[in-house]
DOKOL-319699 format. One record per residue (C-alpha): x, y, z; residue in one letter. Coordinates in steps of 0.001 Angstrom, whole numbers, padded with zeros to 6 digits, always signed. Example, Ala and Ser with C-alpha at 12.3 -4.5 7.8 and 13.67 -1.06 7.14 Angstrom:
BEGIN
+012300-004500+007800A;+013670-001060+007140S;
//
This chain:
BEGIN
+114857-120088-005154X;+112242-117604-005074X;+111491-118520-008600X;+111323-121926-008298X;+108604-121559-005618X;+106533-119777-007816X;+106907-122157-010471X;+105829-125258-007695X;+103353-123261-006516X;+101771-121860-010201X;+102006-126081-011249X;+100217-127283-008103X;+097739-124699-008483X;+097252-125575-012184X;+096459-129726-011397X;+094575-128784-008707X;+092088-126932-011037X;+092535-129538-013715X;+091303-132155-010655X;+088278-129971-009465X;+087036-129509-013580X;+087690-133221-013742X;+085239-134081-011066X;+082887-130946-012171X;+082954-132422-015517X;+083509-135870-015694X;+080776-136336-012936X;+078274-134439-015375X;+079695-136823-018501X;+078965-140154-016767X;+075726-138611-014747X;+073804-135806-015426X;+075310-134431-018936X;+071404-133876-020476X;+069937-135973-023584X;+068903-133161-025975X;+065839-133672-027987X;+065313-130640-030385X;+062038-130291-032351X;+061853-127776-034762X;+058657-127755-036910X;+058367-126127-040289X;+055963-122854-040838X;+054268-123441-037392X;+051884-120613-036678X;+051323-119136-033180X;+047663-119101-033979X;+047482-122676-034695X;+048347-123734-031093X;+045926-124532-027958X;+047733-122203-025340X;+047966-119213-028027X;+044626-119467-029206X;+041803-121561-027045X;+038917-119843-029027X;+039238-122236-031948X;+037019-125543-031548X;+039582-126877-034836X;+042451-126769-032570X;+043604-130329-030565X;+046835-129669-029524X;+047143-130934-025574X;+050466-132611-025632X;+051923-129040-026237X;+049340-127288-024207X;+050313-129507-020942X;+053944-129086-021778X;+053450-125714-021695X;+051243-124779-018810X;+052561-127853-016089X;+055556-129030-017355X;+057899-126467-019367X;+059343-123118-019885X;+057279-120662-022765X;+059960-118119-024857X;+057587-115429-025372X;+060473-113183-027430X;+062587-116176-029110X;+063402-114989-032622X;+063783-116691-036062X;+064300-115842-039692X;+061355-115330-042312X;+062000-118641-044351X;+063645-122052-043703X;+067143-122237-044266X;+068441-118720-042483X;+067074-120151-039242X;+068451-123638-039700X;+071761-122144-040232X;+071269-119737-037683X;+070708-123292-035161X;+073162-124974-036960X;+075956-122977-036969X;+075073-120737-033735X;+075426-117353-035665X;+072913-114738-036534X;+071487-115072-039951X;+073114-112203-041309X;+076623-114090-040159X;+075934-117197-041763X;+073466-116680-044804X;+070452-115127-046376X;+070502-115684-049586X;+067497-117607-050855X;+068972-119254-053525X;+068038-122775-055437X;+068746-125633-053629X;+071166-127056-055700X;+073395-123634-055607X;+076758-124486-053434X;+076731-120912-052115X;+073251-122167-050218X;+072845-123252-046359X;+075556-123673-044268X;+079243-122628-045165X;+081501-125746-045106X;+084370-124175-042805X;+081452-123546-040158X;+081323-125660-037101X;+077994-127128-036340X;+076266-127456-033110X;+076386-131346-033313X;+080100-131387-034201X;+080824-129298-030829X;+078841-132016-029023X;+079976-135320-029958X;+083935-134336-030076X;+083511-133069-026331X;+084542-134658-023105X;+080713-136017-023134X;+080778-138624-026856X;+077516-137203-027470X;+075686-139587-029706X;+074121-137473-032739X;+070902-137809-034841X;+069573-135859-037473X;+065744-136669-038904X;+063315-134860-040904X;+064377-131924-043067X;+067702-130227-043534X;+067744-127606-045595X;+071201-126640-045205X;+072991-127329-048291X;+073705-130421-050197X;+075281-129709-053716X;+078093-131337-052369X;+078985-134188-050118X;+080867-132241-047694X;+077773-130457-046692X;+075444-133688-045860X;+074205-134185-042073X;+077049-136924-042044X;+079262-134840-042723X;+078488-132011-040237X;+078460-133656-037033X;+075393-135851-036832X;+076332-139460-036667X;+072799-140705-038400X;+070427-138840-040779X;+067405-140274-042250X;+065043-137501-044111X;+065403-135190-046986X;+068296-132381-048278X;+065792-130155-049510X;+063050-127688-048499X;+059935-129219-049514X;+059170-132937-050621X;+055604-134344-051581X;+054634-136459-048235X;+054165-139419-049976X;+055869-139126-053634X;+058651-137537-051687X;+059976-135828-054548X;+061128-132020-054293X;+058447-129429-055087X;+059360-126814-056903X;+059082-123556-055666X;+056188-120813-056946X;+058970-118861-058284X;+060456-121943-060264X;+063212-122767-058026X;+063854-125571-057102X;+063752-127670-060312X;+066783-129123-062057X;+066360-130635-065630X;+063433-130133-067608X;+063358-126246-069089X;+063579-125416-065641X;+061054-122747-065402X;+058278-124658-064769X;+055937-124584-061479X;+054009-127433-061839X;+055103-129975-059721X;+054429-132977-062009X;+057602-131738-064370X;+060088-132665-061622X;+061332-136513-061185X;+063697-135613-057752X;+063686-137458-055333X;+064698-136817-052217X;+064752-139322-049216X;+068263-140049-047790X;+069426-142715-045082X;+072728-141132-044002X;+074468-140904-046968X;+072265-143377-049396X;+069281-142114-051293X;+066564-144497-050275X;+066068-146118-053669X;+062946-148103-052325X;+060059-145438-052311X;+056713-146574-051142X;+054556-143747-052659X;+051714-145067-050234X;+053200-144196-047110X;+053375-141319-045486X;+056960-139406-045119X;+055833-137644-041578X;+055247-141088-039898X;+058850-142761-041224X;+060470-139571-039399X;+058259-140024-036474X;+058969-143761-036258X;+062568-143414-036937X;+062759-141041-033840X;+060845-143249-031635X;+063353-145586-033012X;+066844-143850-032051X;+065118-142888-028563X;+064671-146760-027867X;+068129-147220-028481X;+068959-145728-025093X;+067421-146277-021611X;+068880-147713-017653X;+070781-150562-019811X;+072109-149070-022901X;+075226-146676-024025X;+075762-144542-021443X;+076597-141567-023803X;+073828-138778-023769X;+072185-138761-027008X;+071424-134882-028798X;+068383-135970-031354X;+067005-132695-033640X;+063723-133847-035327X;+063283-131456-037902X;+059198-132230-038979X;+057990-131470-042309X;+054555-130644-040236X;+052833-127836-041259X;+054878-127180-044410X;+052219-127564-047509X;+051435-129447-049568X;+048032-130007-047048X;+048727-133915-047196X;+047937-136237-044415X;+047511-139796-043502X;+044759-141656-044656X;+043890-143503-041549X;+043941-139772-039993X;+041834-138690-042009X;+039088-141328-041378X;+039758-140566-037063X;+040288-136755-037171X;+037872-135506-040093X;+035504-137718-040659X;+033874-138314-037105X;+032818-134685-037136X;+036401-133178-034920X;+037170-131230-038194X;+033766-129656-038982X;+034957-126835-041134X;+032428-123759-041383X;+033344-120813-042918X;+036423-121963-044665X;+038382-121505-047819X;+039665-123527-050976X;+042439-121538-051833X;+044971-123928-051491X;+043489-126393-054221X;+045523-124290-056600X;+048810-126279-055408X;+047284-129383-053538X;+047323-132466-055841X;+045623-134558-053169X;+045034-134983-049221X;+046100-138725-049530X;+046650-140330-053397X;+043272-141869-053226X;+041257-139698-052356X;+039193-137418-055049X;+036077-135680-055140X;+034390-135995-058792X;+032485-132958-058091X;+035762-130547-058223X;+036819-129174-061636X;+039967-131069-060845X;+039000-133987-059245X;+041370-133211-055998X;+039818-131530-053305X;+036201-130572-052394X;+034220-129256-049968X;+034363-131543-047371X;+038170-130711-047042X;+038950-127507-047282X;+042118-125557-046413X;+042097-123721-042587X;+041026-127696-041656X;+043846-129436-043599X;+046273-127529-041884X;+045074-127565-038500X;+044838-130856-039384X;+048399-131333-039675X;+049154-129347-036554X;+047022-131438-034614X;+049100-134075-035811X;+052628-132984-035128X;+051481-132589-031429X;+050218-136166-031052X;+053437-137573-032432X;+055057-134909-029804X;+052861-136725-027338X;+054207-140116-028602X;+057808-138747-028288X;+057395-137808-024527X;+055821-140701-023820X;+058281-142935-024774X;+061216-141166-023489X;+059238-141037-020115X;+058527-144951-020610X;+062288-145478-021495X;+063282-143565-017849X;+064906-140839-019975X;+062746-138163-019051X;+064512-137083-016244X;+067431-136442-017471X;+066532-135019-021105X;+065747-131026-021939X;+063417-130980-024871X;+062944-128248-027057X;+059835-127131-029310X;+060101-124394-032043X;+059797-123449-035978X;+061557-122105-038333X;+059539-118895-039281X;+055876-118005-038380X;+053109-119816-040097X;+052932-119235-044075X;+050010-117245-045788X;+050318-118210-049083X;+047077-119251-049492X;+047560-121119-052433X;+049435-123723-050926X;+048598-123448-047181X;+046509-122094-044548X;+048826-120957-041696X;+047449-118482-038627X;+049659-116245-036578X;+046841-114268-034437X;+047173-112197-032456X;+050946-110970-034181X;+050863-109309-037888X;+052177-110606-041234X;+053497-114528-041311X;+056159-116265-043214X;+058799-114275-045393X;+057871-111365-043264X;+059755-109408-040995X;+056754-108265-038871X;+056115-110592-035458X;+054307-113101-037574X;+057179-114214-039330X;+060046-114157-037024X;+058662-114534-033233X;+058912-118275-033285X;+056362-120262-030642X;+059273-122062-028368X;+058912-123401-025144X;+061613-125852-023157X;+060357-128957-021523X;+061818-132139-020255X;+062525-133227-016374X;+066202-131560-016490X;+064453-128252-016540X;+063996-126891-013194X;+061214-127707-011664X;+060786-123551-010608X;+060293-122628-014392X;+057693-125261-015380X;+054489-123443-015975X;+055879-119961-016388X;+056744-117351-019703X;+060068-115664-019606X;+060098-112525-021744X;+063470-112185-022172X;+064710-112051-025922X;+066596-114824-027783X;+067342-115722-030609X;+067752-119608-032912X;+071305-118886-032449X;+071827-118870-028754X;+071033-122513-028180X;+074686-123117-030094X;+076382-120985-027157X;+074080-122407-024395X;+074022-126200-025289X;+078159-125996-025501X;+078581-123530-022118X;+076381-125144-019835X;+078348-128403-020196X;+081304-126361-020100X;+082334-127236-023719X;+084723-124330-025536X;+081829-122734-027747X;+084880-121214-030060X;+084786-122129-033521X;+088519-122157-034084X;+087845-123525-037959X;+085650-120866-039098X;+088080-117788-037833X;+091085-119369-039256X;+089233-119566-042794X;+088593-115309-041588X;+084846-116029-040849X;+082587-114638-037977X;+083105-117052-035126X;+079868-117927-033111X;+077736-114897-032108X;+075102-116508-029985X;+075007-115760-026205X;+074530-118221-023595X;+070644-118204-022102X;+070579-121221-019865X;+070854-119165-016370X;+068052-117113-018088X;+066241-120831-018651X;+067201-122029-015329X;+065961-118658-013240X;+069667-117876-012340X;+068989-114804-013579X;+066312-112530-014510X;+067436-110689-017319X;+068606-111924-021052X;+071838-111572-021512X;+070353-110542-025551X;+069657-106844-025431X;+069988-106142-029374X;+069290-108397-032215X;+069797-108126-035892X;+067371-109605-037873X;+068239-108326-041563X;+069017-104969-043394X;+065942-103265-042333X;+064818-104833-039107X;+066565-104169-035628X;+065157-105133-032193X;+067062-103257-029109X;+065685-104156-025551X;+061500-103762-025839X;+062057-101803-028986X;+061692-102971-032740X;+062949-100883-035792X;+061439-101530-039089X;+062819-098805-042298X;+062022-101582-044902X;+059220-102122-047253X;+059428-105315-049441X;+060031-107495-046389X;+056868-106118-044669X;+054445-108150-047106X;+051635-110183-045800X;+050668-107123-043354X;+047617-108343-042014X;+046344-109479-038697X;+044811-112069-038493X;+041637-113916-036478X;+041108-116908-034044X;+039327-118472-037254X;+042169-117517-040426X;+041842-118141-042903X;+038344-118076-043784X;+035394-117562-046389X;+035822-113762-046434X;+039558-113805-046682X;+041095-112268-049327X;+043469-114613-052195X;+046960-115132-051630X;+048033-112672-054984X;+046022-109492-052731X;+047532-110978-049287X;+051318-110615-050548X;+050487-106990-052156X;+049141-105716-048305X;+052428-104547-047369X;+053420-102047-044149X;+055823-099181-046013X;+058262-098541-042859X;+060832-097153-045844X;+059219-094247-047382X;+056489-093136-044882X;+056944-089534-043548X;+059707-090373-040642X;+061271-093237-043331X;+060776-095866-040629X;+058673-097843-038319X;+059337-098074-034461X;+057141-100534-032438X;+057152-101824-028445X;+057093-105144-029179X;+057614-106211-025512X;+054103-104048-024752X;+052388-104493-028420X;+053345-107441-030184X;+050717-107577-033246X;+052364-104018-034197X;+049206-101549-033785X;+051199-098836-032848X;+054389-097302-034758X;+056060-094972-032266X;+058479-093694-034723X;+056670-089698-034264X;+056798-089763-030209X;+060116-091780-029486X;+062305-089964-032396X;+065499-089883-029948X;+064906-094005-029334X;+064529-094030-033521X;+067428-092145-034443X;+069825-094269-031611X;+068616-097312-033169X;+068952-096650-037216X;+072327-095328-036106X;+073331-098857-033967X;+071792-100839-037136X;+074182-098806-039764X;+076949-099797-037488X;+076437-103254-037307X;+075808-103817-040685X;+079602-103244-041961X;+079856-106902-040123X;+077115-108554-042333X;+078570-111829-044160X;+078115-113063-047396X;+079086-117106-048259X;+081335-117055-051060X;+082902-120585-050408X;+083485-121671-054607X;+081525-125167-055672X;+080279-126873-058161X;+075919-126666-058953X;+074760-130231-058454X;+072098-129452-061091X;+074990-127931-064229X;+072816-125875-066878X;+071205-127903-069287X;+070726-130809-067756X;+068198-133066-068716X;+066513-135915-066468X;
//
């Protein structure tokens, strides 16, 4: 009798919770569930930006600089990898680099990007009780020697951009990388990036076979996302839409529009003094028809030189940012959407190519100081309290928390059931949106992994590496310029946190983020604690070993 009480009483407690999630839950599905707009630009520098760095008359960024200071949430401590495709993962997959992958192999390599048996972010969202609608554009940079790891194929229900890491803006083949990688057919070790025919523009799972070499790959994306945004509003689908723009803005080459050009640089905004022409080493051209027959190469001359190309192209990521808000504020979407703002690494130094600025922090892309890995991020978007607009939290995250925190604040199982059957790490990220929302004060992140040789625990940053310390240079409010050193001394400046007297570097990096100060002498006890945590953690570092077939097989010949 007893029994059977407790077995009425244990079932009528059980529907009654399954009733209260329902209305918790399916209220938020048909109501309030947030559109998700994620922008995540490539090798944007946190000296290229307005709010970071007002001292720079090149710098027109005030779509980001109002989102910032009125209308959204600064991360002041949100972390990334040094280079592309570790932080993509990292989003993608909603694990730490080091428990997804760090290789940086070629391209066509099936051991690079994203292990297949890995659930992404986008999957989680459109199988839950919300339908999310899913839409991938720009750059993915994931993987793609195989079909099973296309956008398609990992959740998103549209893609329209490009598989690799870099494409020519308007060619929109894949360049090659310094190093050679990159390249499939040929000999395969060249760099120059006329002995590569690849093409690589994709709508969903169709190459775009129609390229117009004329127009300009940044505003396709930009249009297409305009596009899928207009697709929802008061009358359409109610399903909430999750949208990642990945730009190719301020990845080199230092290409824009023409008819940008002619508004931005030639009515006197883009005055350059004091600049550099570094980057006319691996620039072809600004737009195809433009030359100067006064270079040695006919490309680039003095009235466009390198720190103004690039600002150049920031400048124009945040008026198509501008465009993007206003239209889903037009559309009545605002309201109800969180928008998100970030890169994939710091800005890039290699002067050859680019012209990227990370004052006041030290080092830039593939560089484990702050320059590389402290990503500018802010939140925006009207479903962000209105108590955080304006304000800089300080608590540290990480790429891979928004996994975690997209999936548990819409009460979604965050589990990736796939990936630990196969015996792979499950998602590591931790859930930061009543950090976001000012439910609480303090990240739930106190520790963070970044690699081998680099460990951040609370306010505190270990460094006992050496070869991922290049690029150790501060830089200015006006970087690069005409007394800056070339790119082959820039890479060579390194900071030796592997073989200096205490074999490591310790820095506050909540009190001195450019990295003046190694405390490594004075806080030996908070040094010793922390090489001994990171030897720990390291016997859980994952390598991808999934088997596959190279979509570029040796000898190959275009």
């Amino acid at each position: 009798f007893y029994k059977t009480l407790l077995t009425m009483a244990t079932f009528q407690l059980s529907f009654a919770a399954s009733i209260l999630i329902y209305f918790i839950y399916g209220a938020m599905s048909e109501t309030t569930a947030p559109n998700i707009v994620f922008i995540m630009a490539d090798d944007l520098g946190w000296g290229n930006l307005g709010f970071h760095n007002p001292k720079n008359p090149q710098i027109s960024t005030p779509n980001m600089d109002n989102l910032v200071m009125n209308e959204g949430l600064e991360l002041m401590r949100h972390y990334v990898s040094k280079d592309s495709m570790p932080t993509r993962s990292s989003f993608q997959s909603g694990r730490l680099p080091i428990h997804v992958n760090t290789d940086r192999n070629d391209v066509f390599d099936p051991l690079y990007g994203l292990p297949s048996s890995m659930t992404t972010i986008a999957t989680k969202l459109r199988d839950s009780q919300y339908s999310y609608n899913t839409h991938m554009v720009g750059k993915w940079d994931c993987g793609f020697a195989t079909y099973s790891q296309l956008p398609t194929r990992r959740g998103y229900d549209t893609f329209y951009g490009y598989l690799s890491n870099d494409i020519d803006y308007y060619s929109k083949k894949i360049i090659p990388r310094a190093d050679g990688g990159n390249l499939c057919g040929n000999d395969g070790t060249s760099t120059d990036e006329t002995d590569t025919t690849m093409y690589d523009l994709w709508d969903n799972e169709e190459p775009v076979y129609t390229l117009d070499d004329a127009q300009y790959s940044e505003y396709s994306f930009s249009k297409r996302v305009i596009d899928i945004i207009d697709e929802y509003g008061s009358d359409s689908t109610p399903n909430p839409f999750f949208l990642m723009y990945s730009s190719h803005l301020p990845h080199s080459p230092l290409q824009l529009p023409q008819d940008y050009v002619n508004e931005y640089m030639m009515n006197g905004d883009g005055i350059s003094e004091n600049d550099e022409d570094y980057c006319t080493a691996r620039n072809e051209y600004i737009y195809p028809n433009i030359i100067d027959p006064t270079h040695d190469n006919d490309i680039i001359g003095q009235d466009f030189q390198c720190r103004q190309l690039l600002q150049a192209q920031v400048n124009l990521l945040d008026k198509i940012i501008g465009d993007i808000v206003d239209k889903l504020k037009s559309n009545n979407l605002w309201d109800n959407t969180l928008l998100f703002i970030t890169t994939d690494n710091g800005g890039s130094l290699e002067l050859d190519s680019t012209a990227g600025n990370n004052y006041p922090l030290r080092g830039g892309k593939y560089s484990e100081l702050e320059g590389g890995i402290r990503a500018t991020t802010f939140i925006s978007g009207g479903y962000l309290p209105e108590s955080r607009r304006g304000q800089k939290e300080y608590g540290l995250t990480h790429i891979s928390d928004w996994y975690r925190t997209f999936c548990e604040m819409l009460g979604i199982d965050a589990t990736d059931y796939m990936a630990v059957d196969a015996g792979n790490p499950d998602v590591d990220g931790y859930n930061i949106w009543p950090l976001i929302n000012g439910e609480v004060i303090e990240s739930p992140r106190q520790e963070l992994i970044i690699s081998h040789d680099v460990f951040i625990s609370g306010e505190y940053k270990l460094n006992i590496g050496n070869n991922n310390n290049k690029y150790a240079i501060w830089q200015g409010e006006i970087f690069p310029n005409d007394t800056t050193p070339s790119q082959n001394i820039l890479e060579l400046i390194t900071l030796n946190c592997a073989d200096n007297e205490y074999n490591g570097c310790l820095f506050n990096v909540l009190l001195d983020p450019s990295e003046h100060n190694n405390l490594v002498n004075i806080e030996q006890d908070q040094f010793l604690q922390m090489k001994a945590r990171l030897d720990e953690l390291k016997i859980g570092f994952y390598k991808n070993e999934q088997e596959g077939i190279d979509s570029c097989p040796d000898n190959f010949n275009i």
